[in-house]
BANU-858506 format. One record per residue: residue number from 1; residue in one letter; x, y, z of N, C-alpha, C, CB in turn. Coordinates in steps of 0.1 Angstrom, whole numbers. Glycine has a CB too. Layout:
   i aa   n_u   n_v   n_w  ca_u  ca_v  ca_w   c_u   c_v   c_w  cb_u  cb_v  cb_w
 NUM  A     X     Y     Z     X     Y     Z     X     Y     Z     X     Y     Z
...
END
This chain:
   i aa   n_u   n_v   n_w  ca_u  ca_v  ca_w   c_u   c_v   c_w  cb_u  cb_v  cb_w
   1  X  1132 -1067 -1774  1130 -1073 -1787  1119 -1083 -1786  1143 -1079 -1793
   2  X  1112 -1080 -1797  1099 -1094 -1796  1107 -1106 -1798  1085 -1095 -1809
   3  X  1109 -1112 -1809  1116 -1126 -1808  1133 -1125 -1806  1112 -1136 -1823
   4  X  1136 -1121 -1805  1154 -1117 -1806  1160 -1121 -1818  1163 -1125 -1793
   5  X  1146 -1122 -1825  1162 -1127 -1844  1165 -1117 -1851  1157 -1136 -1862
   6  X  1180 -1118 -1850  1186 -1113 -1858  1192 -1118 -1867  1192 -1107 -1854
   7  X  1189 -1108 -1881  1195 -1110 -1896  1208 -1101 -1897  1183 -1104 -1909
   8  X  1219 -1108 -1901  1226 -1102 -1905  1233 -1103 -1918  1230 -1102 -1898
   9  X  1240 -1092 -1922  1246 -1094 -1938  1259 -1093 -1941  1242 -1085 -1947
  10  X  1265 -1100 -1950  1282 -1097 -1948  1281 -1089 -1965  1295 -1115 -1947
  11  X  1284 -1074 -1967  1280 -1069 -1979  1292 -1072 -1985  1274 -1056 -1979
  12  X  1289 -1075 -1999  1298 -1074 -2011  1290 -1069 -2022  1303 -1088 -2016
  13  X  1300 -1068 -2037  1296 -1062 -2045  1292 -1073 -2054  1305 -1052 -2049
  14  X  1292 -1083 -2054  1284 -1094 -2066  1277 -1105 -2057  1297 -1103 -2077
  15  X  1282 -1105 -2043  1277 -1114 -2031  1273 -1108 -2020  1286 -1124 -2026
  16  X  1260 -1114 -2017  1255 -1105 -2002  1257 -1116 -1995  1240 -1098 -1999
  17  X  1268 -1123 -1981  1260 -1133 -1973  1248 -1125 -1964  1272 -1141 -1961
  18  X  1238 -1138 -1962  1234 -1135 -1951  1229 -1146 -1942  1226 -1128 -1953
  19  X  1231 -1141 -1927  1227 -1150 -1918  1214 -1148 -1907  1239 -1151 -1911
  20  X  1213 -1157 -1898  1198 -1157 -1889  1207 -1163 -1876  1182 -1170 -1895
  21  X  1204 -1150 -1866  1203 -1160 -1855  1189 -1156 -1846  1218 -1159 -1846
  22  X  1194 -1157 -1832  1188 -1158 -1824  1194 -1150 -1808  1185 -1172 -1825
  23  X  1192 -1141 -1803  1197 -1128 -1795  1198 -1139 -1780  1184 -1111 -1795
  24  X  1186 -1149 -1776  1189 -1159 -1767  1197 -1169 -1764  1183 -1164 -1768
  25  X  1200 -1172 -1775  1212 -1188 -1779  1225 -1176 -1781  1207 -1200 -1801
  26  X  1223 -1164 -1784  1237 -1156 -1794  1243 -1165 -1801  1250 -1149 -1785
  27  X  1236 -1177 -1807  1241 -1187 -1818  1232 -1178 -1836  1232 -1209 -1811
  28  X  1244 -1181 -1847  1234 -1180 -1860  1241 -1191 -1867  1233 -1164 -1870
  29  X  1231 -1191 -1881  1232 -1205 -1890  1232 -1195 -1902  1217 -1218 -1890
  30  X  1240 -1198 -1911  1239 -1190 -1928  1222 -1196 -1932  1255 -1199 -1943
  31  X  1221 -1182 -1940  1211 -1188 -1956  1217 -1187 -1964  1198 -1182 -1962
  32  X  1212 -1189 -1976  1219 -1186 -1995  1220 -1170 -1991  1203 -1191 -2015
  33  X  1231 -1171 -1999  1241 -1162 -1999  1233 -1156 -2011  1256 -1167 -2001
  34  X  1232 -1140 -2014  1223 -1130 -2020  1234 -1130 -2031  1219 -1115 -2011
  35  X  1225 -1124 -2045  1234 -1122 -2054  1233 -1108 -2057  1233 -1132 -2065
  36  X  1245 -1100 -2063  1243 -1086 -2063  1250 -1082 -2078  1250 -1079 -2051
  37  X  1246 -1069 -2081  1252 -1067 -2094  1256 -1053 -2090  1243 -1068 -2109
  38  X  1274 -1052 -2089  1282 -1039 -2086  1274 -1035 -2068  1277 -1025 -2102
  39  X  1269 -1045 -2061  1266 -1040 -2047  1246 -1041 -2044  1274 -1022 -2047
  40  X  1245 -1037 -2059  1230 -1038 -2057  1224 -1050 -2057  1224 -1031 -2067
  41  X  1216 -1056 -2046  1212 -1065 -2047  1195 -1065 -2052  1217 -1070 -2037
  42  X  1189 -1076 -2053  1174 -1078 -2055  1168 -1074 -2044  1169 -1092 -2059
  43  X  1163 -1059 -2041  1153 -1063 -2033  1142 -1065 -2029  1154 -1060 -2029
  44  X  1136 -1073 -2042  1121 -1080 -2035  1132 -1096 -2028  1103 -1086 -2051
  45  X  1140 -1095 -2031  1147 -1111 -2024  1145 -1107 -2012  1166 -1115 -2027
  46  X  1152 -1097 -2005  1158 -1089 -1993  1139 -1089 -1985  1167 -1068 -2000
  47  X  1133 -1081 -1993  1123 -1082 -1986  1111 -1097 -1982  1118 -1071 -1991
  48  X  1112 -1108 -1990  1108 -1122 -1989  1116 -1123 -1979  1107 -1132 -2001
  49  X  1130 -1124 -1976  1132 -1129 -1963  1134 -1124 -1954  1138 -1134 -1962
  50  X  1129 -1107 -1954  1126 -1100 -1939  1110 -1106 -1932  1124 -1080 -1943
  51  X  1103 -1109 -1949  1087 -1113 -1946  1092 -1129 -1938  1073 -1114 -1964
  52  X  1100 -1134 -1945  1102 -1148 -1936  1104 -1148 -1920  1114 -1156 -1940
  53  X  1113 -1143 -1918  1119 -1146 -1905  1117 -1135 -1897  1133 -1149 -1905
  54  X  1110 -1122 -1899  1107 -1113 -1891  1118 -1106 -1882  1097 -1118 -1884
  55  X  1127 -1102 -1884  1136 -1099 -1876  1132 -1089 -1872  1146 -1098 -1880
  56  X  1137 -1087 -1856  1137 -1073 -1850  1146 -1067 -1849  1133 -1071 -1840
  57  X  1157 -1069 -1858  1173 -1060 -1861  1181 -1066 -1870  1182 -1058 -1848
  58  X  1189 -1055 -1881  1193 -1061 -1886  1213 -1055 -1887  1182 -1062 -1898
  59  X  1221 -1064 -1886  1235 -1063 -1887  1243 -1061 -1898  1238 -1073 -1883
  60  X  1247 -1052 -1902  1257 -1054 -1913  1270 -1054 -1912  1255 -1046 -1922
  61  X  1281 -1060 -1918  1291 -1063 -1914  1299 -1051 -1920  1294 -1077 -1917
  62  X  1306 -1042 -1913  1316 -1031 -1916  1333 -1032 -1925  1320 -1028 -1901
  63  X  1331 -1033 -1935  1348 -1038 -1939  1358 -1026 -1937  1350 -1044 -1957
  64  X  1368 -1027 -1929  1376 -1021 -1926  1390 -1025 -1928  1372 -1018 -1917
  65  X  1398 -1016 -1928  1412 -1014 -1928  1418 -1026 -1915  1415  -995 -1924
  66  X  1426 -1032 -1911  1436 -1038 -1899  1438 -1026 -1888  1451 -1043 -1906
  67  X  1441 -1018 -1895  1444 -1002 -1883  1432  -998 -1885  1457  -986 -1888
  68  X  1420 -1000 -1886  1406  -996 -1881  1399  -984 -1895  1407  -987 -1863
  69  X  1411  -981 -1899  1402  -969 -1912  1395  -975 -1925  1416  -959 -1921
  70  X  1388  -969 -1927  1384  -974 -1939  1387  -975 -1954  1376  -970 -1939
  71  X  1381  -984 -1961  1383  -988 -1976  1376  -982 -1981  1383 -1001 -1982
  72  X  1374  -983 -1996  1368  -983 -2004  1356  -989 -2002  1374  -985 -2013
  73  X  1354 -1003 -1998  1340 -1007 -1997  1330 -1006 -1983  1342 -1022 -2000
  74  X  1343  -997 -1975  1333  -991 -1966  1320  -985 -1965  1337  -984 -1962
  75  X  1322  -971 -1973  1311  -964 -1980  1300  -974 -1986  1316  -954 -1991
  76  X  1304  -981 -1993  1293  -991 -1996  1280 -1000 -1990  1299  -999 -2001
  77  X  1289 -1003 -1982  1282 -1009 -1973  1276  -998 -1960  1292 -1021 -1969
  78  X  1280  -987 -1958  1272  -978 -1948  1259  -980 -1957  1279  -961 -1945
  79  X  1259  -975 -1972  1254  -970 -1975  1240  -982 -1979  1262  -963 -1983
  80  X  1246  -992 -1981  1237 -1005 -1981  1230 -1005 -1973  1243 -1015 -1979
  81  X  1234 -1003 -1955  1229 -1005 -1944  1214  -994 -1942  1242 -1004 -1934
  82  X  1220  -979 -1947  1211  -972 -1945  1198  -977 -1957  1218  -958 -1945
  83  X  1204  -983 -1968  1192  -983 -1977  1181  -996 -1971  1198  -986 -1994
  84  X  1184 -1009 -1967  1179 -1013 -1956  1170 -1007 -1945  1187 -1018 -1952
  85  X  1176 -1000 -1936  1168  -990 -1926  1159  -982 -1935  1177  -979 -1916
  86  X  1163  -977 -1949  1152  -967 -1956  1136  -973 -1959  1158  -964 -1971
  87  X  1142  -984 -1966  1136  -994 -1971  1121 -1002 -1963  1148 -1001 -1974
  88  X  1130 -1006 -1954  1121 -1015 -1952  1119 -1012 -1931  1128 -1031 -1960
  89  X  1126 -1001 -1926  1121  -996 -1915  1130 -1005 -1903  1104  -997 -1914
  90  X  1133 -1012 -1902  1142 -1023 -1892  1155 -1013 -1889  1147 -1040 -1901
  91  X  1157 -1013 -1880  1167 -1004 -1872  1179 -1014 -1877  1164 -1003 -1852
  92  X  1191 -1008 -1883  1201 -1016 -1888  1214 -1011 -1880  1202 -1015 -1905
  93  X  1225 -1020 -1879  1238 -1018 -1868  1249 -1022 -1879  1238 -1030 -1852
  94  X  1255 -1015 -1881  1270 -1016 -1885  1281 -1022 -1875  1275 -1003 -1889
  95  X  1287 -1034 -1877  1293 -1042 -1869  1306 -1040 -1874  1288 -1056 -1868
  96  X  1320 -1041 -1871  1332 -1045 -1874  1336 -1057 -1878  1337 -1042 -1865
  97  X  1341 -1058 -1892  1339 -1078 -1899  1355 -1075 -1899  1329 -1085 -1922
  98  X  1363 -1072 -1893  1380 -1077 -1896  1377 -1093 -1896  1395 -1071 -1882
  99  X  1384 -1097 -1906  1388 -1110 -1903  1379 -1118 -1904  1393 -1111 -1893
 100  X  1367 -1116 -1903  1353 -1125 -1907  1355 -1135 -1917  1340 -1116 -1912
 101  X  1356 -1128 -1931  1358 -1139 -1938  1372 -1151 -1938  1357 -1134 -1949
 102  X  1383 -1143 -1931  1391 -1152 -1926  1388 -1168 -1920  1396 -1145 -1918
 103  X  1382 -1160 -1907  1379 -1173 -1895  1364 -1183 -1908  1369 -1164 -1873
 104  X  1357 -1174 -1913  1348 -1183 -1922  1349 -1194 -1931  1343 -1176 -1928
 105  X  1361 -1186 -1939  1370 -1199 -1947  1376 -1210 -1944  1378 -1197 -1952
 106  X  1384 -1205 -1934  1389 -1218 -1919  1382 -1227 -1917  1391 -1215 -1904
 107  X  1372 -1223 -1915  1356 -1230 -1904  1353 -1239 -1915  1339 -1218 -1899
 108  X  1351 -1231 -1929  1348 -1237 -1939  1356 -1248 -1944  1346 -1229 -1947
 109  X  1370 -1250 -1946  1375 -1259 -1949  1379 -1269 -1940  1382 -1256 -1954
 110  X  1373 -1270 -1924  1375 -1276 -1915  1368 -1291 -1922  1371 -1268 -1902
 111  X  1356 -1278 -1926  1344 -1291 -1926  1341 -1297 -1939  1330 -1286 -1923
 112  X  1347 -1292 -1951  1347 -1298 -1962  1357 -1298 -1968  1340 -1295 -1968
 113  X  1370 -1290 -1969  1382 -1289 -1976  1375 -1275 -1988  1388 -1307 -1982
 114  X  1383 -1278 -1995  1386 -1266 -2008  1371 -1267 -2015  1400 -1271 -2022
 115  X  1363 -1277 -2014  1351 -1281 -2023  1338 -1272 -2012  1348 -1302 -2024
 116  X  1341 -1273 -2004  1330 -1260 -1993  1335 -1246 -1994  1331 -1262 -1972
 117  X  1349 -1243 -2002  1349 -1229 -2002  1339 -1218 -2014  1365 -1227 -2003
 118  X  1332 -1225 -2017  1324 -1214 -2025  1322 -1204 -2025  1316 -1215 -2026
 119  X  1320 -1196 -2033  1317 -1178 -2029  1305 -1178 -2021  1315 -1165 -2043
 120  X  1293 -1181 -2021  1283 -1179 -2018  1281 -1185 -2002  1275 -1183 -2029
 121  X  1290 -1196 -2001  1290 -1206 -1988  1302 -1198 -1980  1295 -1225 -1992
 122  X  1312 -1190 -1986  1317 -1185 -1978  1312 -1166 -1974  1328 -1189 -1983
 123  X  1305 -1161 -1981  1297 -1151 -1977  1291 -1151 -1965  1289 -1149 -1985
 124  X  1283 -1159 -1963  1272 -1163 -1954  1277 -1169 -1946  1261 -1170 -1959
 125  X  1286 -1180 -1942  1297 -1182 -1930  1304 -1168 -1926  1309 -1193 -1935
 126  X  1302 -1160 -1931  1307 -1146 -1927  1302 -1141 -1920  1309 -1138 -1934
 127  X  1290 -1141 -1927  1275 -1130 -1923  1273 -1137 -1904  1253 -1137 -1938
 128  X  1278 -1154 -1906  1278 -1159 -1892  1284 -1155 -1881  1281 -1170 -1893
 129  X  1298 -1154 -1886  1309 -1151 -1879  1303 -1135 -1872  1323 -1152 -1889
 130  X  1300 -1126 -1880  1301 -1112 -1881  1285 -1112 -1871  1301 -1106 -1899
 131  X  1278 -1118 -1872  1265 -1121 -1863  1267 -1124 -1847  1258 -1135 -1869
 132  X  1273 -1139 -1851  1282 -1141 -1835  1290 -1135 -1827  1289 -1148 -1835
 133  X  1293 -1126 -1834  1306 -1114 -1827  1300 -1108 -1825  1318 -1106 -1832
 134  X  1289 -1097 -1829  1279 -1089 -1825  1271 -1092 -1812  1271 -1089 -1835
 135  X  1267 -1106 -1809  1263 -1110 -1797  1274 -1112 -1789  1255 -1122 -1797
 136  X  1283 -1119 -1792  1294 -1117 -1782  1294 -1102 -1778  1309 -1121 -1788
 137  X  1294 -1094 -1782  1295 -1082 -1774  1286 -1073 -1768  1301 -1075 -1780
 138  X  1279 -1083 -1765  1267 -1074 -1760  1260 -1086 -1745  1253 -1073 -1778
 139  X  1268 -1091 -1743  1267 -1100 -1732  1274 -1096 -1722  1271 -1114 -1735
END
């Protein structure tokens, strides 16, 4: 990888998080959380912050079942992921998010109580979580 950043996304259907890390540190930080209508998001947004931060890979977070099968918003988000790789050429990874937004909201109210749980602040603490676990497993 040239710089090791990775972008990653926690997909929803009215909220996209997304996060930035760094493949060296295997540490990431949220950005503003994307806004979507029924899944579709803006993508000249998508693409201003591929042009920002230049990633050389990008993560998307998998929602799945507890017993590992899939939902309903599975398909969506495959399908998200591939339109990303269509789009804009960056090799994209589908990660496993059980529980992501769980540990995110925790984290989140550690640090601010009920007034940090926002939708958009908690998306993108996802996109983190779901980032960081991706490096974790690859160490």
């Amino acid at each position: 990888m040239a710089t090791g950043t990775i972008l990653a996304f926690d997909f929803g259907t009215r909220s996209i998080g997304v996060a930035i890390g760094q493949k060296i540190t295997g540490t990431a930080r949220p950005l503003s959380a994307l806004k979507a209508k029924d899944g579709i998001p803006d993508w000249e947004q998508i693409d201003r912050i591929l042009k920002e931060w230049q990633p050389d890979f990008l993560v998307v977070g998998l929602p799945l079942n507890m017993d590992g099968t899939e939902q309903p918003l599975t398909a969506r988000a495959k399908k998200f992921a591939n339109r990303l790789h269509g789009r804009f050429g960056i090799t994209v990874e589908l990660h496993d998010e059980r529980l992501s937004t769980v540990e995110a909201r925790a984290g989140l109210f550690a640090q601010g109580g009920f007034k940090a749980l926002d939708k958009g602040s908690v998306d993108s603490a996802s996109a983190v979580v779901i980032l960081e676990s991706w490096f974790e497993q690859r160490v």
